[in-house]
N, C-alpha and C positions, 0 to 999 in steps of 0.2 A: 858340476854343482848339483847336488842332491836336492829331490822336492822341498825338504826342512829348511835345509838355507838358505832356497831362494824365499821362501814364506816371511824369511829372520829378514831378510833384505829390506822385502813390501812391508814389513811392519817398521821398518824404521825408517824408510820413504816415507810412511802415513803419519810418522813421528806418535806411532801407540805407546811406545818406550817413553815418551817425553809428556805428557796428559795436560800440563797445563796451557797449551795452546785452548784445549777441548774444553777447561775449566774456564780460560777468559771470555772464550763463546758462550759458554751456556749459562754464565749468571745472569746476565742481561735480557737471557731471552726466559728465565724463568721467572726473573722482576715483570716481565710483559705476561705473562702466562698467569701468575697469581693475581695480579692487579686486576687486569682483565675477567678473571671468574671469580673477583671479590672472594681471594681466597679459599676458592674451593673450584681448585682445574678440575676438569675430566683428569680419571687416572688415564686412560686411553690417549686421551689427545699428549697427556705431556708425554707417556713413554715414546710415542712417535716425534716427538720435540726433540727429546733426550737422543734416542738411536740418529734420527735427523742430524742431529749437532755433529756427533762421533765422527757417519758419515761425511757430511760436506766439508768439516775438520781435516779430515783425512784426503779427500779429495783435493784440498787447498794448497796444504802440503804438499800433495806430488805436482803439480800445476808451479806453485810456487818454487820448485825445486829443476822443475822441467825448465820455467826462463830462465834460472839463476843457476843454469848447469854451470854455463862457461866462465861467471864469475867466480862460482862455489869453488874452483878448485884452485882459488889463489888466494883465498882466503883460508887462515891456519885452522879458525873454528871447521869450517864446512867441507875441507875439500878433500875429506872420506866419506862423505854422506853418500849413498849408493850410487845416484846417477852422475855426479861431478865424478866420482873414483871410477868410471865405466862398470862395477858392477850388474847393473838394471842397464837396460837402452832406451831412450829416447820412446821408441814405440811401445815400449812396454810398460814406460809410465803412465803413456796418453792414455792407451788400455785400460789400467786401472782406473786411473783418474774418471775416464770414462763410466766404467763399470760402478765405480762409486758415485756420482751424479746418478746414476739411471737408478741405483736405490735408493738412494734419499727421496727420489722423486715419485718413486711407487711407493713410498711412506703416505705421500701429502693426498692422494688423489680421493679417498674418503674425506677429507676436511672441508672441501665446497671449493667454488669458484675463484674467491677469490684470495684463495690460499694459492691453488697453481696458479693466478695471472701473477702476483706479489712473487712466486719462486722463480720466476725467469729473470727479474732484474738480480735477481739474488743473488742465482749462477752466475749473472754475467759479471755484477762486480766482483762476485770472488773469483772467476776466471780472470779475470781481467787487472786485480791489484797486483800481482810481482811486474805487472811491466810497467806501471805507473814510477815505479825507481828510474827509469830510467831519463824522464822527463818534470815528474810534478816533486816542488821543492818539499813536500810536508804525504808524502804517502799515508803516513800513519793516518791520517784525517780518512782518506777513502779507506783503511784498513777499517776504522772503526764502525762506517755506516757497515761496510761487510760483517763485520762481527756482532752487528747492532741491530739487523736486518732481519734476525727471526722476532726482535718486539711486535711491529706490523704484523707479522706471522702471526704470530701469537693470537694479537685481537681479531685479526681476522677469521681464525679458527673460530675463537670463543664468543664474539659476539657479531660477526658478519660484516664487520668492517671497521676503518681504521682511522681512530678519533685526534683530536692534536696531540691529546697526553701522548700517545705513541710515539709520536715524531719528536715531540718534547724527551723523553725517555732515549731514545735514538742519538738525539744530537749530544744530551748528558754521556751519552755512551762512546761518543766520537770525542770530545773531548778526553775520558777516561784512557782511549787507547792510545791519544797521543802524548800524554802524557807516560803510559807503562812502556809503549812500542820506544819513546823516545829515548826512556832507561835503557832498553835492550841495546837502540842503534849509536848506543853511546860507546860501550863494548866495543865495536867493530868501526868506530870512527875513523882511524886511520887507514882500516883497507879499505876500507872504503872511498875515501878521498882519492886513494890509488888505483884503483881499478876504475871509478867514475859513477859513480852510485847516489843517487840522490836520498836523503833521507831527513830527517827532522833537527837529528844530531848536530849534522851539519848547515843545518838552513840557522838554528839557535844559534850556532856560533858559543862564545861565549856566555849567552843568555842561555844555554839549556838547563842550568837548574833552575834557573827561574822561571822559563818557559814550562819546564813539571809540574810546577807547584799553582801556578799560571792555572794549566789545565785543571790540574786536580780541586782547584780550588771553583772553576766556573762549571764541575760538574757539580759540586756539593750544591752549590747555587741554585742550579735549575731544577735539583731534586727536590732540596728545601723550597722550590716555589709550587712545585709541585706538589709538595706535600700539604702548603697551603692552601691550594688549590681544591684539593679534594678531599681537606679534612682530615687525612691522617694524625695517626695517634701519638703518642709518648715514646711508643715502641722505636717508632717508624725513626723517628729524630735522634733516639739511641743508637739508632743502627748507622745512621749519616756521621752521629759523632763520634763512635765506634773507627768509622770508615777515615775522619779526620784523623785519627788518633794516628792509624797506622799511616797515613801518607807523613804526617809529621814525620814518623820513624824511618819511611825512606829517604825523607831529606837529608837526616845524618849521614848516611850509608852512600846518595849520589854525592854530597856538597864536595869532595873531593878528586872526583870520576875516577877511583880505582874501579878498572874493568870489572875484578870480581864483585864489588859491592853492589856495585850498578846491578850485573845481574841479579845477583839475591834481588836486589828489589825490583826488578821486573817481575820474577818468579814469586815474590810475598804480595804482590798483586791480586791472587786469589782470592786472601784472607779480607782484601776490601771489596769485592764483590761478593763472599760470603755472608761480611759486616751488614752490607745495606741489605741482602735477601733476606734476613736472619730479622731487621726490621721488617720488611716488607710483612714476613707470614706473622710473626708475633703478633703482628698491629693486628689483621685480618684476625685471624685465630681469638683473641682476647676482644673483640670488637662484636664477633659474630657467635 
């Protein structure tokens, strides 16, 4: 195997080929990063946010793939994915995986104290979410503090520590993933059930579209209190309704759980984490 294709390998191990993983992480941490510097980040600090994201993105993936070798490859989605097919080995993921944490983390070490105490729980819940499938009935819930986990970052960066809105923001963001993760692990419901995988899909049961809608709706909630909270603007509530608009459109698309539709709407996911940023900076920007 030549330098090139093992390279083509690790890039589709880190799922670089796939980006919206990297998009459902980084809205949320860039609603913590603008909130937090009242609209005006460091350029500095967020491109470190931004590369950070890619990073631990990347890293999660191979981690993620590395415990779900031995299911991946009875499952029809996954089980070409490099490490399930034995292209990549076992040590050669950890490697990476490795090497990817060790940069993310010489990103953070200019940001203060309490940006590296906040990145070790970090790594460990992202280390640590593919094995929760195997035990906790709702993973998506700890996928989302994972995903959720650079807001804290964020403030911590930008104003030295880490106030309730964060956590508030956090937990709107934990609901948000179980709600899109749930779209995704609807897909794969049935190998799932087969191989022995715990996931949201099937804790819902029955109730998973309403369990979606459920979530999506007690995220909108806690933003809009939050938005009362601290006096945001017209913009801000366009963006949430914006954000309503498109979850409505996913309901169409799960209410019948055709596999493919489900996915599009895990994947149009984006577009409602772009919706509420899209408020977020307006407000600030016409505010300030």
């Amino acid at each position: 195997m030549t330098f090139k294709e093992k390279l083509h390998l690790y890039e589709k191990l880190m799922r670089l080929d796939k980006p919206i993983g990297i998009l459902l992480l980084l809205w949320p941490t860039l609603w913590g990063l603008w909130i937090s510097s009242y609209g005006r980040p460091d350029w500095v600090i967020l491109w470190i946010f931004v590369l950070g994201t890619v990073l631990m993105r990347s890293a999660g993936c191979v981690i993620n793939d590395y415990a779900d070798r031995d299911f991946d490859r009875h499952v029809v989605r996954t089980q070409n994915r490099p490490l399930s097919s034995g292209q990549v080995s076992a040590k050669e993921a950890l490697l990476l995986a490795t090497v990817l944490a060790l940069l993310a983390f010489s990103l953070i070490l200019t940001l203060g104290r309490l940006v590296i105490v906040l990145s070790v729980p970090a790594l460990l819940i992202a280390a640590t979410y593919p094995f929760t499938k195997r035990f906790f009935a709702i993973p998506q819930a700890y996928l989302g503090i994972a995903f959720g986990f650079g807001i804290p970052m964020a403030y911590a960066a930008n104003v030295g520590a880490v106030p309730p809105i964060a956590w508030g923001l956090l937990v709107a963001n934990m609901f948000w993933a179980i709600a899109y993760d749930t779209e995704y692990a609807m897909v794969d419901r049935d190998d799932d059930i087969r191989i022995g995988i715990k996931t949201s899909a099937i804790t819902f049961g029955k109730y998973d579209v309403l369990a979606v809608m459920v979530c999506y709706a007690a995220m909108l909630v806690i933003l809009a209190g939050i938005g009362v909270r601290f006096k945001f603007g017209a913009f801000y509530y366009a963006g949430l309704l914006a954000a309503a608009g498109i979850m409505g459109y996913h309901h169409t698309l799960i209410k019948n759980r055709e596999g493919d539709k489900c996915f599009k709407a895990f994947l149009h996911n984006n577009w409602v984490g772009a919706a509420i940023f899209a408020g977020i900076a307006l407000d600030y920007y016409y505010r300030y």
